[in-house]
C-alpha positions as CSV (number, residue, x, y, z in Angstrom):
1,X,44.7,86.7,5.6
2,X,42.6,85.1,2.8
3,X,39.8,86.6,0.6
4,X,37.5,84.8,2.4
5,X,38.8,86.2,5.5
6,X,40.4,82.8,7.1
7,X,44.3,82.1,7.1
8,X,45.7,79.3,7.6
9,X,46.0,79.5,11.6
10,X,41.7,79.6,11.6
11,X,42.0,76.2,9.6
12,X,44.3,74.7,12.2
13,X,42.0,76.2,14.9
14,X,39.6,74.1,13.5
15,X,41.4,71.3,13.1
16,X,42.3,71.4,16.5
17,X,38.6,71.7,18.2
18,X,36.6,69.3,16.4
19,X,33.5,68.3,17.5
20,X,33.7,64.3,18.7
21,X,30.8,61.7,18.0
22,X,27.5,61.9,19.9
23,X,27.6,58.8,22.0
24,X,24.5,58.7,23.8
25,X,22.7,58.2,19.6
26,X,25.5,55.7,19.1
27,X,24.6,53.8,22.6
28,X,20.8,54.0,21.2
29,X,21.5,52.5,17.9
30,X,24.1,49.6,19.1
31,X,20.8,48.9,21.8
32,X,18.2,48.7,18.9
33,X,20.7,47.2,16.9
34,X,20.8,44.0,19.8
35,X,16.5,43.9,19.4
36,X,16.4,43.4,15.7
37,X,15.2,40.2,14.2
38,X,18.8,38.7,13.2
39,X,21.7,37.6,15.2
40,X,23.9,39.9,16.3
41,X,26.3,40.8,14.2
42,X,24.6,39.1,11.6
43,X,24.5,42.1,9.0
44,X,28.3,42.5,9.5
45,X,29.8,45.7,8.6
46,X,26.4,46.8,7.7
47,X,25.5,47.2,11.4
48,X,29.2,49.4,11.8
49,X,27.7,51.7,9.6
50,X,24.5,52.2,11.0
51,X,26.4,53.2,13.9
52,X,28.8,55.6,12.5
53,X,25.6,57.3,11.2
54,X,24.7,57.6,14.5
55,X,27.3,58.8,15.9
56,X,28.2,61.6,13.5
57,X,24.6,62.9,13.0
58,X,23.1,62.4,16.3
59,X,20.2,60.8,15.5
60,X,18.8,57.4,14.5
61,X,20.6,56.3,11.1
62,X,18.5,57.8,8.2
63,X,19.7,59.3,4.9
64,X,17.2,61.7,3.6
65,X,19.5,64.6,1.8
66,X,22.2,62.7,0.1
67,X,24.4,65.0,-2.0
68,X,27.6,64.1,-4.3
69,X,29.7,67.3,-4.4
70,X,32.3,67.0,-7.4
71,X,35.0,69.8,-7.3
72,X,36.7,70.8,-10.8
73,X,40.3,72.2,-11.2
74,X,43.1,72.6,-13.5
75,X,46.8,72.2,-13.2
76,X,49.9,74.0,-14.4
77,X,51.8,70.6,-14.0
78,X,49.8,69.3,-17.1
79,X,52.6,71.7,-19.2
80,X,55.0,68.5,-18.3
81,X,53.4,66.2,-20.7
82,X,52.2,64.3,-17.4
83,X,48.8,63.2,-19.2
84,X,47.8,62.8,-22.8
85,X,44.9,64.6,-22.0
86,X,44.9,68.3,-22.7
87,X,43.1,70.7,-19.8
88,X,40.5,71.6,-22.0
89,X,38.9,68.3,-20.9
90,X,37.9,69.6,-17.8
91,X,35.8,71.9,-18.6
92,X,34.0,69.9,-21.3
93,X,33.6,67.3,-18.6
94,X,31.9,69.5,-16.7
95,X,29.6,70.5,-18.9
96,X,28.8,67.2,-19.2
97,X,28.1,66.3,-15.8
98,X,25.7,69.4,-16.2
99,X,23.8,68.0,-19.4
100,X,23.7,64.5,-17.2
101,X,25.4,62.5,-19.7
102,X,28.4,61.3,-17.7
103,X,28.5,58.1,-15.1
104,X,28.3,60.2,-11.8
105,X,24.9,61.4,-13.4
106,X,23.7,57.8,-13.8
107,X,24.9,56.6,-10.3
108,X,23.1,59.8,-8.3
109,X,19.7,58.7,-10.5
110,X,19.8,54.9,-9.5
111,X,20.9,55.7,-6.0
112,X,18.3,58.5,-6.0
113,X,21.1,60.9,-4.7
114,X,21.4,64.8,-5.2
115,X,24.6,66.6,-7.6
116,X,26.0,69.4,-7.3
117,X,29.6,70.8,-9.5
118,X,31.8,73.3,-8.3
119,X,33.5,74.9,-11.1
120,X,37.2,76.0,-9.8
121,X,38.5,78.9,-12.0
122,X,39.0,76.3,-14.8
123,X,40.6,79.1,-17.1
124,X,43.0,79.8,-14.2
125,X,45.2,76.7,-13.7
126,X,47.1,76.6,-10.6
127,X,50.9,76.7,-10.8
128,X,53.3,74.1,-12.5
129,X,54.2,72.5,-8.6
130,X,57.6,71.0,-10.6
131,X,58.6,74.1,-10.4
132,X,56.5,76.8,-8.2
133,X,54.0,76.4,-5.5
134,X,50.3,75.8,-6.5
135,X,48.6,78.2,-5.0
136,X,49.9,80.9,-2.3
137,X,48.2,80.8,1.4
138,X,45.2,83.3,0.0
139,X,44.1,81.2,-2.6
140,X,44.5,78.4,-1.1
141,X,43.2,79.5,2.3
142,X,40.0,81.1,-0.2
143,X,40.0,77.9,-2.0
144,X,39.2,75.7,1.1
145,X,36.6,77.9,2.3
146,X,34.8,78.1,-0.5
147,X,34.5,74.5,-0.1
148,X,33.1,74.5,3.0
149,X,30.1,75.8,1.5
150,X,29.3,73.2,-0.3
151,X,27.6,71.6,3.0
152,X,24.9,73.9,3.1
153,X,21.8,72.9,2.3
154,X,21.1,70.7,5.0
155,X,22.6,67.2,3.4
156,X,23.4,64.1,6.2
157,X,25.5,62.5,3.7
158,X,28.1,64.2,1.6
159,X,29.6,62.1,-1.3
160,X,33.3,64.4,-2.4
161,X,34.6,63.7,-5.6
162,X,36.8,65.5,-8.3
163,X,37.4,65.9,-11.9
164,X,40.5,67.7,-12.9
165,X,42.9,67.0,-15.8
166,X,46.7,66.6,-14.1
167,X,45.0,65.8,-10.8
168,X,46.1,62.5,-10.6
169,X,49.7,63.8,-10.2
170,X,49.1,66.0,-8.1
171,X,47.9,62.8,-5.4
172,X,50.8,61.4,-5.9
173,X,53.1,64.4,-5.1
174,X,50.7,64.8,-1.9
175,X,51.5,61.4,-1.3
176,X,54.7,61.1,-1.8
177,X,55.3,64.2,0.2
178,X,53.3,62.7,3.2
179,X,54.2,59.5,3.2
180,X,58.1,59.0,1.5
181,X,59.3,56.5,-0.1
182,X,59.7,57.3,-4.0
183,X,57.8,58.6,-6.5
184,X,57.5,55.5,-8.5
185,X,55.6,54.1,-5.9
186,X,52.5,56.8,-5.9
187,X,52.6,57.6,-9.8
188,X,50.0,55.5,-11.2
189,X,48.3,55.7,-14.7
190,X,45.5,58.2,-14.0
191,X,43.2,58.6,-17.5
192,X,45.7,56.5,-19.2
193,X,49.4,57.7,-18.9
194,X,52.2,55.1,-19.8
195,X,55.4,54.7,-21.7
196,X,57.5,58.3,-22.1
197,X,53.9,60.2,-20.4
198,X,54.1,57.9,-17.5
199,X,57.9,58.7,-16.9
200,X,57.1,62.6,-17.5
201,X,54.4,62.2,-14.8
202,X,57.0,60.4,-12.3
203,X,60.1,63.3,-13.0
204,X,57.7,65.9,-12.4
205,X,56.7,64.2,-9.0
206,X,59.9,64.1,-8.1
207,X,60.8,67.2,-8.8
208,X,58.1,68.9,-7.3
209,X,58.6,67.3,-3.9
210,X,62.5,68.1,-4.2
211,X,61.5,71.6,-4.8
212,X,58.8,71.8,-1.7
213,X,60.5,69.3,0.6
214,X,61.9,72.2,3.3
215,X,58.1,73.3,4.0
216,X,55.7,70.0,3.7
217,X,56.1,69.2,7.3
218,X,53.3,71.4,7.6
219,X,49.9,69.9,6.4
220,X,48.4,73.0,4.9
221,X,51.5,74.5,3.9
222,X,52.1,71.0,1.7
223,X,48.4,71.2,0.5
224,X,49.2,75.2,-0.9
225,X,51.9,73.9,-2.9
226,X,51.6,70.4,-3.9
227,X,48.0,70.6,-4.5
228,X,45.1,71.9,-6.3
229,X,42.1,73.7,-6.0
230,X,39.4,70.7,-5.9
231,X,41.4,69.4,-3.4
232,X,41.9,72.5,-1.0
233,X,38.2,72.4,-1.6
234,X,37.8,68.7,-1.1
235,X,39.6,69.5,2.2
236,X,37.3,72.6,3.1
237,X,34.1,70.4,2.2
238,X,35.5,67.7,4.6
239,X,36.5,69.6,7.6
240,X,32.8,71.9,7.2
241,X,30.9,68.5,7.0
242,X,33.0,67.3,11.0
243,X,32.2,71.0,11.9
244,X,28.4,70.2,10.8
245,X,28.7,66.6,11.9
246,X,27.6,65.1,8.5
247,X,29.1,62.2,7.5
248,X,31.3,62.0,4.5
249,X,31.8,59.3,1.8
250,X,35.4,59.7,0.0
251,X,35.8,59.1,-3.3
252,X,39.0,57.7,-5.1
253,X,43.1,58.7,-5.3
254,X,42.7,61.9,-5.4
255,X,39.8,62.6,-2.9
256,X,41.9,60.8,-0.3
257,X,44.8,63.1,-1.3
258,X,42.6,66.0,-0.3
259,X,41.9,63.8,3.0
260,X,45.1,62.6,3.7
261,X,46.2,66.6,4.3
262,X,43.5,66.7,7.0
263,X,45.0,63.4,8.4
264,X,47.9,64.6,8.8
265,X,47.2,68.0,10.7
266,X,45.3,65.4,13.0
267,X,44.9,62.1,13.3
268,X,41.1,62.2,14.3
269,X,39.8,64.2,11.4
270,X,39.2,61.5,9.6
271,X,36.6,59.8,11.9
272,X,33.1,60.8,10.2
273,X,34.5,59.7,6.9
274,X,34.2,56.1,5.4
275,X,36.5,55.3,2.1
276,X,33.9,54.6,-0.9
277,X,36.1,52.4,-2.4
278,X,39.5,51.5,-3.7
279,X,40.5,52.4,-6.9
280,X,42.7,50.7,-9.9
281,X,45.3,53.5,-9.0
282,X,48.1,51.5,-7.8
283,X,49.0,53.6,-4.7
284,X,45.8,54.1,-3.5
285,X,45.4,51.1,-1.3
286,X,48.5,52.1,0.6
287,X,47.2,55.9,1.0
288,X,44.0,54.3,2.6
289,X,46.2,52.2,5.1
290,X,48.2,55.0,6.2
291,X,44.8,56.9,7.3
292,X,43.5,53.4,8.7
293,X,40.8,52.7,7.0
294,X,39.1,49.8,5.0
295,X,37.2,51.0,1.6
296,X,33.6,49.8,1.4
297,X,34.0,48.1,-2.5
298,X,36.5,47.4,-4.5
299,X,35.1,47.3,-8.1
300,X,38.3,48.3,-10.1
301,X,37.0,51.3,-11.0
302,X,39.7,54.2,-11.6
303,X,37.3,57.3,-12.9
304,X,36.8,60.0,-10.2
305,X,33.6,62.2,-10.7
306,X,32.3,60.6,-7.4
307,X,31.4,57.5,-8.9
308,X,33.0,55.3,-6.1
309,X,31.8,57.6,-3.5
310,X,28.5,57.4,-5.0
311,X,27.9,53.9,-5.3
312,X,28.9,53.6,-1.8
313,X,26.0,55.7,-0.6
314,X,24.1,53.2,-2.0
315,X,25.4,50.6,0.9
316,X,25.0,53.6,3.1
317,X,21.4,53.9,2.6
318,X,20.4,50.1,2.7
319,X,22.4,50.2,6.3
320,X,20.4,53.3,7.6
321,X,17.0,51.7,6.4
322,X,17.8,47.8,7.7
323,X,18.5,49.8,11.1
324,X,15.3,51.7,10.9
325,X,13.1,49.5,9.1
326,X,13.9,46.1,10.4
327,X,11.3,44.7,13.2
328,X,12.5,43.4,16.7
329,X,11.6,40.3,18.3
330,X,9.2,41.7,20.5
331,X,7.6,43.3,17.3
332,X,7.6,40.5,15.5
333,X,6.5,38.0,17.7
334,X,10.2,36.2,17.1
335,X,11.3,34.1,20.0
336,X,14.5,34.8,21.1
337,X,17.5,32.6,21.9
338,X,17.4,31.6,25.4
């Protein structure tokens, strides 16, 4: 059993018994939705989301607590020479996000969203997964559940993100432990790997999914050693947000890494989460096709923090308040198509 009192079994309990979307909010919007003063359809995927906001908070769409939850862990795999950043550069990160100097910070003010950082045991790095597990079940298992808090506080729109020196290798081995094919095709530059780094990064992704491959058929079991603690926290912070039906916005590669775990232990887990955009990371279009799902921007942008995540709650919000806000016909005193 974990610190925090829940093995791995109470996860996949969870996992298991998820609550489903309230459909008698999501037949009230769609009927609104059919009164307001614009074709149908006319506001295109706009309208989808007011729905989905709907039907995951069982209300009419509104976004009044936004929050952007960025999770912050360090890897053992950065020994490999898989990034020519040292680890120290999480933390200092951090601290930056704190003193509101970094993008995130600009994105929450212009989108008028709240920030919060989890700080996970920086100056404890998890274990080098080319050659040990990451984390055992209790730390793991601890790791998760700490995330779970990060929905309380009464948010109805959680924004995950990440910042984590390494971390982008440790998406790909998820990845490429999920989905096959080779390594190649999941390693991707991250903060700026190439030449003899990038080849480091792709060795040690192989190597670590050689090592593991016997005991990744189990979602959580892959997630305790091919992962890290942002994401088992990423993960914990998704599955509390379905358990508190508040939607979720995901963030970049690595957030869908964290994602793709609960995907895998079941394909509907996924279903109160939108994608807040694609990212520059070459595999990350094909991660978001194997969970089905379609990002809302694709801006090139290949940072983390949130920042895609967050920008996309800006999209969220204007959907919520053309739902809401818009007149109907019969308000307006706008004739109708016969």
């Amino acid at each position: 059993m974990s610190a925090s009192g829940m093995p791995f079994d109470d996860f996949r309990d969870l996992l298991r018994n998820m609550p489903g979307p309230d459909t008698a909010a999501l037949a009230a919007a769609r009927e609104r939705d059919a009164q307001l003063t614009k074709p149908l359809g006319a506001l295109g995927r706009l309208e989808e989301i007011a729905f989905w906001l709907a039907a995951w908070t069982g209300r009419s769409p509104q976004v009044t607590r936004p929050l952007v939850a960025i999770f912050a862990g360090n890897h053992g795999v950065t020994a490999q020479g898989v990034t020519p950043y040292p680890p120290s550069v999480t933390a200092q990160m951090v601290s930056n996000f704190a003193a509101g100097g970094a993008a995130i910070n600009q994105i929450c003010v212009a989108h008028d969203l709240g920030l919060k950082i989890f700080d996970l045991a920086l100056e404890i790095p998890t274990g080098d997964i080319s050659v040990e597990a990451a984390m055992d079940e209790r730390t793991c298992a601890a790791t998760m559940a700490f995330g779970m808090e990060a929905v309380a506080g009464g948010t109805d729109l959680l924004c995950i993100g990440e910042m984590g020196i390494g971390n982008t290798t440790i998406a790909a081995a998820i990845f490429h432990g999920l989905y096959g094919g080779s390594a190649a095709d999941w390693v991707g530059p991250g903060t700026g790997s190439e030449g003899e780094v990038l080849k480091r990064k792709i060795a040690a992704v192989e190597a670590a999914v050689k090592l593991h491959k016997p005991h990744l058929g189990d979602p959580l079991e892959l997630l305790r050693r091919l992962g890290g603690r942002e994401l088992a926290a990423m993960a914990g912070a998704i599955l509390a947000a379905r358990m508190e039906r508040i939607p979720v916005l995901i963030d970049g590669y690595v957030a869908t890494a964290a994602a793709a775990v609960l995907y895998a232990a079941n394909p509907r887990a996924l279903d109160h989460c939108l994608i807040g955009h694609v990212s520059a990371e070459p595999g990350h279009m094909a991660a978001i096709e194997k969970l089905g799902k379609t990002p809302l921007l694709a801006l090139g942008m290949r940072l983390g923090e949130g920042t895609g995540a967050a920008l996309a709650a800006g999209i969220v919000k204007a959907a919520a308040l053309c739902h809401s806000g818009m007149a109907t016909f019969a308000d307006a005193g706008v004739t109708t198509k016969d």
